[in-house]
C-alpha positions in Angstrom: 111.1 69.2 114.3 108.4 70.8 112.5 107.3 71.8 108.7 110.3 73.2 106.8 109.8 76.9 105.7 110.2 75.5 102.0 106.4 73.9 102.3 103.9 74.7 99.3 100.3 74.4 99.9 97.6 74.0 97.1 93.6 75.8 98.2 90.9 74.7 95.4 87.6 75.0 95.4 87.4 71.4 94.5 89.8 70.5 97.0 89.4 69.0 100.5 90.1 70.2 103.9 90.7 66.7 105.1 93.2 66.4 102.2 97.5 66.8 102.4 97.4 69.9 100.8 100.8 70.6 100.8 104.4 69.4 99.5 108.0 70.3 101.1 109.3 71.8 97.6 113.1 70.7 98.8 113.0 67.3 98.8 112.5 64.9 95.4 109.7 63.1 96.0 106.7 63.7 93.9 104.2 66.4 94.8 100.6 65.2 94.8 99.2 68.3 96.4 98.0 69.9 93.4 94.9 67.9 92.0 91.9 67.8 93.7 91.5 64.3 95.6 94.0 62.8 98.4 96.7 59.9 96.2 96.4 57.8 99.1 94.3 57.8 102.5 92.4 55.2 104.4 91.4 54.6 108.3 94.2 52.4 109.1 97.3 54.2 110.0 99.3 52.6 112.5 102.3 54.7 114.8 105.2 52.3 115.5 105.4 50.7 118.5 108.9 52.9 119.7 109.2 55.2 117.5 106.2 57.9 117.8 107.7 59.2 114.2 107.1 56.1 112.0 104.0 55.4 110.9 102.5 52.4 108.4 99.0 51.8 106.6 97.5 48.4 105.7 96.6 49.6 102.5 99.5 51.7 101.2 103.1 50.5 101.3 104.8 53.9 101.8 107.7 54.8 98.8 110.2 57.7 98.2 107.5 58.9 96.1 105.7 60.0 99.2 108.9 62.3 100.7 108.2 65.5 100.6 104.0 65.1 100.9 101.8 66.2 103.6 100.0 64.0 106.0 96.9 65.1 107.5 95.6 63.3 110.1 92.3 64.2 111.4 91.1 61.5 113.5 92.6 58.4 115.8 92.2 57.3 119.4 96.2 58.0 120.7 96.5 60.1 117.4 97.0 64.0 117.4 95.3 65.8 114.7 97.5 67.6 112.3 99.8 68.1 109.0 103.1 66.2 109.1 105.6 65.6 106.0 106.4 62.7 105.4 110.7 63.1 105.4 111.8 59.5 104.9 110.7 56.3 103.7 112.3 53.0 104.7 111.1 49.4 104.3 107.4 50.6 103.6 107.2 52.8 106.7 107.3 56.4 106.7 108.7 58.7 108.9 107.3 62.2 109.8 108.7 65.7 111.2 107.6 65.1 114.6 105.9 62.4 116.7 102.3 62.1 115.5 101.3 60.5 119.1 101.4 57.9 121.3 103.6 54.6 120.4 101.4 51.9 119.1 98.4 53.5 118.5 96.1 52.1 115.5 93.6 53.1 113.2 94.6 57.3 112.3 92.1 58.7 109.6 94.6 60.0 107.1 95.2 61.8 103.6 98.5 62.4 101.7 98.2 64.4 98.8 95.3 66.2 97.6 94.3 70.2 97.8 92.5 71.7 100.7 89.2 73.4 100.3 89.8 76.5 102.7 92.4 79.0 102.5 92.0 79.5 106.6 93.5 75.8 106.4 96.0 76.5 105.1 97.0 79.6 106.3 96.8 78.5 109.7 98.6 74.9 109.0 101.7 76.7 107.1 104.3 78.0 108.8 107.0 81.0 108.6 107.8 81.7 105.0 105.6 79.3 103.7 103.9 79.8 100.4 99.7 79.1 100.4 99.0 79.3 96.4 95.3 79.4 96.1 93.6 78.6 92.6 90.7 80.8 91.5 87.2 80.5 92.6 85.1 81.8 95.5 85.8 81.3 98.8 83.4 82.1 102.3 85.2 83.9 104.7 82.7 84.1 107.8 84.4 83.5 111.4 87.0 85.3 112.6 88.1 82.1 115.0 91.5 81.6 114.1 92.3 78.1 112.6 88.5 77.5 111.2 87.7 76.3 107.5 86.1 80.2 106.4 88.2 82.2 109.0 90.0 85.7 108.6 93.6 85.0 107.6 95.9 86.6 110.8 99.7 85.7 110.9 102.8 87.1 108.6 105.9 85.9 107.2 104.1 84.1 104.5 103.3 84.7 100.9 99.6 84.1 99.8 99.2 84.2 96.2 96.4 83.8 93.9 96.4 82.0 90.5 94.0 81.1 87.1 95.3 78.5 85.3 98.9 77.8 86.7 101.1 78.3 89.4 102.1 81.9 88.7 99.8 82.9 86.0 97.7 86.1 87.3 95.0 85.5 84.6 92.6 84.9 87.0 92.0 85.4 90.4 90.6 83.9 93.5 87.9 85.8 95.7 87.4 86.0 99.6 83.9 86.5 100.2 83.3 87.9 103.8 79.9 87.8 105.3 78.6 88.5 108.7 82.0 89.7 110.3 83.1 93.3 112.0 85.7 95.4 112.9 88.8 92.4 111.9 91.0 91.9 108.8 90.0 89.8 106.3 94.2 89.2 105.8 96.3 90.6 108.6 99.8 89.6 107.4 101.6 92.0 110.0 101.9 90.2 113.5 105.7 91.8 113.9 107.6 89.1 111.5 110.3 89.6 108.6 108.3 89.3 105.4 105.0 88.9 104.1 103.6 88.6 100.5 100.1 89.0 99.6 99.3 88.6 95.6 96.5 88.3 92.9 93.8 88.0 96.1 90.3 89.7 95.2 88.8 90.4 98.4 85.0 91.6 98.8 82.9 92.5 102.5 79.6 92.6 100.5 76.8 94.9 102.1 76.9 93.4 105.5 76.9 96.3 108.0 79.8 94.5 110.2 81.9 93.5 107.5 82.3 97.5 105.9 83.9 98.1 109.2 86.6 96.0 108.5 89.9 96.4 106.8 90.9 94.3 103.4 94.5 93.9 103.7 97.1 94.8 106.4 101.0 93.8 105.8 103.9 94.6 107.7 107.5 93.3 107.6 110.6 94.7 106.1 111.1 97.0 102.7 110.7 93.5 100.8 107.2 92.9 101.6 104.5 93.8 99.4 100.6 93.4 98.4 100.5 93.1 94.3 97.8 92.6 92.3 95.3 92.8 94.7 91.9 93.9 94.7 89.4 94.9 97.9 85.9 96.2 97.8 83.0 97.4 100.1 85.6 97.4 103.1 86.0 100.4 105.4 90.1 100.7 105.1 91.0 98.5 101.5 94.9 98.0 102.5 97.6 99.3 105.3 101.0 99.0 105.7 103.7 99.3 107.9 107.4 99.1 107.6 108.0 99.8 104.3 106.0 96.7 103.0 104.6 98.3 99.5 101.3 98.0 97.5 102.0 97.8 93.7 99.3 97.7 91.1 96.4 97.4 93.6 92.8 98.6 93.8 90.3 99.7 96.3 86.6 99.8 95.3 83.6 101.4 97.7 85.6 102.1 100.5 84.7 104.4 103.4 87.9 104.8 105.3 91.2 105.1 103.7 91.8 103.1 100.5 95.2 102.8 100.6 97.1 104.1 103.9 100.7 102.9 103.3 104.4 104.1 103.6 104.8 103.7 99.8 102.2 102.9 97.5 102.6 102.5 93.5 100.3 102.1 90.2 97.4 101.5 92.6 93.9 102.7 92.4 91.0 103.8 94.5 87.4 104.4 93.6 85.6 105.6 97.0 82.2 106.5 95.4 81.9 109.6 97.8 81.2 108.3 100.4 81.8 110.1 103.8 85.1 110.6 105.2 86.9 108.1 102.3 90.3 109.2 101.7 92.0 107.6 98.3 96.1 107.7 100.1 97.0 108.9 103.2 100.8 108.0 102.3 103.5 108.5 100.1 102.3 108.0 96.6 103.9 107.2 92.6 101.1 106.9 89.9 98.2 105.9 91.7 94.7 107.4 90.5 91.8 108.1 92.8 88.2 108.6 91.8 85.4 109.4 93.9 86.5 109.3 96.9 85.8 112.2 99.4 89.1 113.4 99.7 91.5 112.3 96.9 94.6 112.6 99.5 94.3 113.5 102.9 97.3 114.1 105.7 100.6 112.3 106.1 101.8 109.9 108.3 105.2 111.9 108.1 106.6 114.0 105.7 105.9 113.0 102.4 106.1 113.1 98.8 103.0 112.2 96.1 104.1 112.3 92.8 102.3 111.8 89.3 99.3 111.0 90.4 95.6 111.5 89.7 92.7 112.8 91.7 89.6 112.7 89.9 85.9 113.9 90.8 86.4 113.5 94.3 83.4 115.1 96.9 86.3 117.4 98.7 89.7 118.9 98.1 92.0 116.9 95.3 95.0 117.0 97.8 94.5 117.9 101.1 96.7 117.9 104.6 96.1 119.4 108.0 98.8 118.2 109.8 102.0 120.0 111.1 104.1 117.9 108.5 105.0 118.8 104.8 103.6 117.5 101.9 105.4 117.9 98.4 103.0 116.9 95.3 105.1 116.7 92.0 103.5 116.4 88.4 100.3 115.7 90.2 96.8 116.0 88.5 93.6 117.7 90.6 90.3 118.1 88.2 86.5 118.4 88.9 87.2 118.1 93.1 84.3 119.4 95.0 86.7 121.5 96.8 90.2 122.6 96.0 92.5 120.8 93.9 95.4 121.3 96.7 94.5 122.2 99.6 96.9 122.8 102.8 99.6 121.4 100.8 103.1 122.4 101.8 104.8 122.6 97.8 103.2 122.3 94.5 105.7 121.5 91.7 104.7 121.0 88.0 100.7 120.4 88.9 97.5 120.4 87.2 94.3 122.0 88.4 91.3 122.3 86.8 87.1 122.5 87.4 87.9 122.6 91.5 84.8 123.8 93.2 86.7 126.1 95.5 89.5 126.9 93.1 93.1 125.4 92.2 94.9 125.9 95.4 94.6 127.1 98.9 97.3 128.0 101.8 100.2 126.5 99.5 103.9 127.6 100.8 105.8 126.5 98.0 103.9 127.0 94.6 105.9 126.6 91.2 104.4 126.1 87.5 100.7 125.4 88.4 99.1 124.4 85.5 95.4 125.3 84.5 94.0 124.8 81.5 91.0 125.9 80.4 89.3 123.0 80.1 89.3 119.2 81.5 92.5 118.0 79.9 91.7 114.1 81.0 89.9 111.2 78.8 86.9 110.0 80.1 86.4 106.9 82.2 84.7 105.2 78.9 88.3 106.3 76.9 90.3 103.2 75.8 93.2 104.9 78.2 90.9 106.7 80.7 91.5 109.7 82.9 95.1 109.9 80.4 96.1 113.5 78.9 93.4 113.6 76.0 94.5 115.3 72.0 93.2 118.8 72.8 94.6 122.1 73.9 94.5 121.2 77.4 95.8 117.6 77.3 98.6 118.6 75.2 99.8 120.7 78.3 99.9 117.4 80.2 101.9 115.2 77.6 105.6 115.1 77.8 106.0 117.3 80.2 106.7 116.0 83.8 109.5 116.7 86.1 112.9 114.5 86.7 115.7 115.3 88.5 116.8 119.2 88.5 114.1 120.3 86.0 115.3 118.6 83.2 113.1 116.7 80.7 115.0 112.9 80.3 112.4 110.6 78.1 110.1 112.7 79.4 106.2 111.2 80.7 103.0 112.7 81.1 101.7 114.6 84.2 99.7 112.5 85.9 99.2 108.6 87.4 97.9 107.5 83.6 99.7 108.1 79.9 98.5 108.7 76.5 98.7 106.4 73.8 99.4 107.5 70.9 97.5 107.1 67.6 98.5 103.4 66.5 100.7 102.7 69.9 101.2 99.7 72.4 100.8 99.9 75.8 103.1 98.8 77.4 103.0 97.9 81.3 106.3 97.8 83.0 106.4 96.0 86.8 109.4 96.1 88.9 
């Protein structure tokens, strides 16, 4: 046997890496992962003398309470190191997963209960389609040696998922704080498996020359992967995907590769501060905003369609692709680029250019209803709503007036990754 797929594991700040730090969310005992210190540990764990699965403790009578808990074990002559669950409880013994080592041994340093400190801990302890739920704070990331406290996070088929006050509330988040690494991933959920999740994670490489050569996020997996909520700066790539696993509602901050380079990327956005060779999305796109980047969109991985979104005082072109295959941009905004707004772009359809260096378009095949107004029609990054349609002349050609399906106006929205509000509105944000 080994740890079910339905373990939980709890990562606090005020935790312990010596703790349980996790809890088999199937079975009905009570779940002492989430607090800070171990319910019950000692020096004294004892394996039976036949059956390498049951252990006892001289100063804890084991109860049903206990199923479901984690048992580290960390230290023992004729022990072996590792998490077990405890899966049964019988006459004061308990019985784990799997043989914890050799028959008779005495005197295992143990923990049940109790959060870990690191989220490499837990990462590496969990197992296929487990969940590691880590509470805000700040945590080290500086070794890319897989299984250490501060390590890079490298495995999929989890889900990772940050939290403020609860289990689920995305109030606040937790930040990985790399120093002193190069050229890895700070989480590289990929590795070929089913399904990974990565939520409400900040993630930050600092100013270390190594560590802006690295890449925030990667995820893989099937169409129901997905990184949400998450932020990355000073990284050189902020998040990739493959397979159809989706960002939704992320941001990339300081980046000098490609902030987003996915097959599908929503609501997310990327502020690249100009530097060299940044690209906001190099994939298909829905409402995602770039901002100083050097290139606000640049190639596709395929052919490809970027729809109502927003590139902003970018150093090059708004939009541009030099590859043999066709990108179509749709209710797209392009102002104040430092080259063209759409550059190389295979079709145009319902877009905005305006204050482009170089112009509005260049070698365009398909070009229908470019808009230019006459001035910038956008609110300013210091409006309530910024970089939305603003109240003037050249806003209002922006408001109401996106594409659907054949042409035809259906609770019509704005052109463009960010809406109005109107004069004494709510804002409403919809997630899917």
């Amino acid at each position: 046997m080994s740890l079910p797929s339905t373990t939980v594991w709890e990562v606090r700040t005020t935790g312990s890496d010596s703790n349980g730090g996790g809890f088999n969310a199937a079975r009905s005992g009570t779940d002492y992962s989430q607090q800070d210190a171990a319910q019950f540990s000692g020096t004294d764990l004892v394996i039976d003398g036949t059956t390498t699965t049951k252990v006892t403790a001289a100063g804890h009578t084991f109860v049903a309470a206990d199923c479901g808990n984690i048992i580290h074990v960390t230290a023992g002559t004729g022990f072996t190191v590792g998490f077990y669950e405890v899966v049964s409880v019988s006459s004061g013994a308990a019985t784990l997963d799997r043989a914890v080592g050799t028959a008779g041994s005495t005197g295992g340093t143990w923990a049940l209960g109790g959060a870990l400190e690191s989220p490499g801990v837990a990462w590496y302890a969990s197992v296929g389609c487990n969940t590691v739920w880590v509470k805000q704070g700040t945590y080290p990331i500086t070794t890319t040696t897989l299984g250490q406290p501060n390590s890079v996070l490298s495995g999929g088929m989890r889900t990772l998922e940050g939290y403020g006050t609860a289990r689920g509330s995305w109030d606040a988040s937790p930040l990985l704080k790399v120093s002193g690494l190069a050229s890895a991933y700070v989480i590289d959920g990929a590795a070929g498996d089913h399904q990974c999740y990565i939520r409400n994670i900040e993630i930050d490489c600092g100013s270390d020359t190594g560590c802006t050569e690295m890449t925030g996020i990667r995820c893989g997996g099937d169409a129901r992967s997905n990184v949400m909520w998450c932020k990355v700066s000073n990284c050189k790539t902020g998040i990739t995907t493959s397979n159809a696993a989706l960002p939704h509602f992320c941001a990339v901050v300081n980046h000098s590769g490609y902030g987003i380079g996915a097959w599908y990327a929503y609501g997310c956005v990327c502020i690249g501060n100009g530097l060299s060779g940044s690209v906001g999305f190099g994939g298909p796109a829905s409402n995602c905003l770039v901002v100083g980047a050097y290139y606000g969109y640049y190639s596709g991985p395929s052919e490809i369609f970027v729809h109502n979104c927003t590139f902003i005082g970018n150093t090059a072109d708004g939009m541009r692709n030099d590859t043999s295959w066709r990108t179509h941009a749709v209710n797209c905004v392009s102002v104040n680029n430092g080259g063209y707004g759409y550059k190389n772009i295979y079709e145009c359809v319902n877009c905005v250019a305006c204050g482009n260096t170089s112009g509005a378009s260049s070698g365009i095949t398909i070009l229908r209803n470019l808009i230019t107004p006459a001035s910038n029609p956008l609110t300013s990054a210091a409006d309530p709503v910024p970089y939305s349609p603003d109240s003037g002349a050249s806003g209002q050609l922006l408001r109401a007036t996106a594409l659907w399906a054949f042409g035809v106006l259906v609770n019509p929205i704005d052109i463009g990754a960010v809406q109005h509000a109107d004069a004494g509105g709510v804002i409403v944000v919809e997630e899917d």
